[in-house]
Every structure is written in structure tokens, then in C-alpha cells.
C-alpha positions as CSV (number, residue, x, y, z in Angstrom):
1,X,91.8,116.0,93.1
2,X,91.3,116.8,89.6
3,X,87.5,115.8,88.6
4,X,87.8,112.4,88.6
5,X,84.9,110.0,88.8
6,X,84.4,106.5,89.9
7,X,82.9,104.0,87.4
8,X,81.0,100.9,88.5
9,X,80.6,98.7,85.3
10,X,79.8,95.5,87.4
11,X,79.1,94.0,91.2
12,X,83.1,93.0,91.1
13,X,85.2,96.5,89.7
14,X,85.2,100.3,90.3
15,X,87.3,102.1,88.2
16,X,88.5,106.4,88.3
17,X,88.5,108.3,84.8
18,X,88.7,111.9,84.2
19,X,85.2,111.5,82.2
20,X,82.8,108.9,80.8
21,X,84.4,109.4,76.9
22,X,87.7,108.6,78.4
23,X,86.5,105.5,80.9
24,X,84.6,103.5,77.9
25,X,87.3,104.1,75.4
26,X,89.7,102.6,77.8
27,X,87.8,99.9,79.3
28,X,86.9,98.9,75.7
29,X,90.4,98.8,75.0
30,X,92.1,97.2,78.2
31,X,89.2,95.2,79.8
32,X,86.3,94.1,77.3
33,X,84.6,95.5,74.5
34,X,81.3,97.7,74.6
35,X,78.9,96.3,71.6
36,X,75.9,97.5,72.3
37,X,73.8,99.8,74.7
38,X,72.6,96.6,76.9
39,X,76.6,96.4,77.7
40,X,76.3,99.9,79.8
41,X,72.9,98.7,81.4
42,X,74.4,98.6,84.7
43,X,76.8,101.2,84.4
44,X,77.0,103.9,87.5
45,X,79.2,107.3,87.7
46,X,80.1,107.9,91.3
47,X,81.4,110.7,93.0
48,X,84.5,110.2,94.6
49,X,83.1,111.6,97.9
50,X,80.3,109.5,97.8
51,X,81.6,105.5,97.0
52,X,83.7,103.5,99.8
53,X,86.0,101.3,99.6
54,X,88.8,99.1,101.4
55,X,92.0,100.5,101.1
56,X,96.0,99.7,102.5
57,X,96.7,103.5,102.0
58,X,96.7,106.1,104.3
59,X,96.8,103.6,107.5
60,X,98.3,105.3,110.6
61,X,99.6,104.1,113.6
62,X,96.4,104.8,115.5
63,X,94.6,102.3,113.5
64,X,97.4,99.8,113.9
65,X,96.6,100.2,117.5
66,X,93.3,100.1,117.5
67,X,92.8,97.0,115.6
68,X,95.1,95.2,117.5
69,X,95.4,91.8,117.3
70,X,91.8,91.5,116.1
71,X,91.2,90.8,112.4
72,X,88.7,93.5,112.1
73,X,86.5,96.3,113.8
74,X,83.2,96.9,111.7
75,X,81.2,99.3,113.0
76,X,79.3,99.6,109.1
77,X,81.1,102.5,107.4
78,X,84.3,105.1,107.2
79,X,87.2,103.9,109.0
80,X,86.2,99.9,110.0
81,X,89.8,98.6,109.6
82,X,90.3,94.9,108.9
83,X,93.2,93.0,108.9
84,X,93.8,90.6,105.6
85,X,96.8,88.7,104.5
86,X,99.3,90.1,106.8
87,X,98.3,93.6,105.5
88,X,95.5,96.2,107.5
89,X,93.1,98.0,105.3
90,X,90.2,100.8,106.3
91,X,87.1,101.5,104.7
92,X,88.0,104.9,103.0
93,X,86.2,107.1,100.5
94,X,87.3,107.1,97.0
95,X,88.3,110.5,97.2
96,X,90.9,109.8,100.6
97,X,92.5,106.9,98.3
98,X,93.1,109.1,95.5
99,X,93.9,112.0,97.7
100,X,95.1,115.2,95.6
101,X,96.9,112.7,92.6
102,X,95.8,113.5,89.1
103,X,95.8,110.5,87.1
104,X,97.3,109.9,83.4
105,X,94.7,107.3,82.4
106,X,91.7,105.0,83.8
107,X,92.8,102.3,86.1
108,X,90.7,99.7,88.5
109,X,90.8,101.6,91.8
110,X,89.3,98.8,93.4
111,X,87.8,95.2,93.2
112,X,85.8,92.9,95.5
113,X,88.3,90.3,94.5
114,X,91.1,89.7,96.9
């Protein structure tokens, strides 16, 4: 993985940059503009290693099998799977998710909007 870092700007929307230079100029660009300091209030840089999310990738067949027909297994952390809309995702670190891909610009690696 090439130094990327996970950006939290709100409760809803993590998103991986190379930097903090690069994330703000392209969130002000693509998601809403950055007036003043009080904007970055609630700002937090994550290491990729160390933020979790929900993910489709990576699934194997063992977790196919052990979720099963239930629509999830939470044990509260790495590797709960859940099953939503048809499709089966696992709690994952950011770093699993992005794996060994560099990235060409910011994007919204995840969302707690479904």
C-alpha cells in the first residue's frame, strides 16, 4: 500500500488520500467547500491499519459458509460478516480493502449510508 491515509470529515464518510494537501483540495473541489478552520473541526487522519469498515471485497467461500443463511454473525470487530441486499459484507480494515492498490486520486472508501 502506498502511504495512504483514511480521512473522517464527518459521522457519515471516510475517505483515502495520499496526504492531507491532496484530501482537502479534492474534497473542496468534488464534495464541499472548506471556508474556514471551524470546517476541519472534526476532521480525523486514520491509519489504514487502524479504522474498520464493512466491505463486499475480499469475501471467500469460508465466510459464505459460515454465515449461512443468517443475515449476520457479530461478534464486535474484524471479520463479523453480514448479509445486506443480496450481497455479504465483513468488517475489514481499511488497509485489507485497499490491499497493495495505489490510488490516482481521493475517493470515499466508505460511507454509513447504504
Amino acid at each position: 500500500m502506498a502511504n495512504i491515509k483514511i480521512f473522517k470529515m464527518d459521522d457519515c464518510s471516510w475517505y483515502a488520500a495520499h496526504n492531507l494537501m491532496e484530501f482537502l483540495n479534492w474534497y473542496n473541489k468534488h464534495i464541499d467547500s472548506i471556508e474556514v478552520p471551524n470546517d476541519l473541526s472534526e476532521l480525523e487522519i486514520i491509519e489504514p491499519e487502524d479504522g474498520t469498515m464493512w466491505s463486499n471485497e475480499n469475501i471467500t467461500q469460508e465466510d459464505v459458509e459460515t454465515l449461512g443463511d443468517a443475515d449476520e454473525i457479530c461478534r464486535g470487530g474484524i471479520g463479523d460478516l453480514k448479509r445486506h441486499d443480496g450481497d455479504i459484507f465483513k468488517m475489514q480494515t481499511f488497509a485489507d480493502v485497499l490491499g497493495d492498490e495505489d490510488i490516482k486520486e481521493p475517493y470515499e472508501i466508505a460511507s454509513t449510508e447504504w
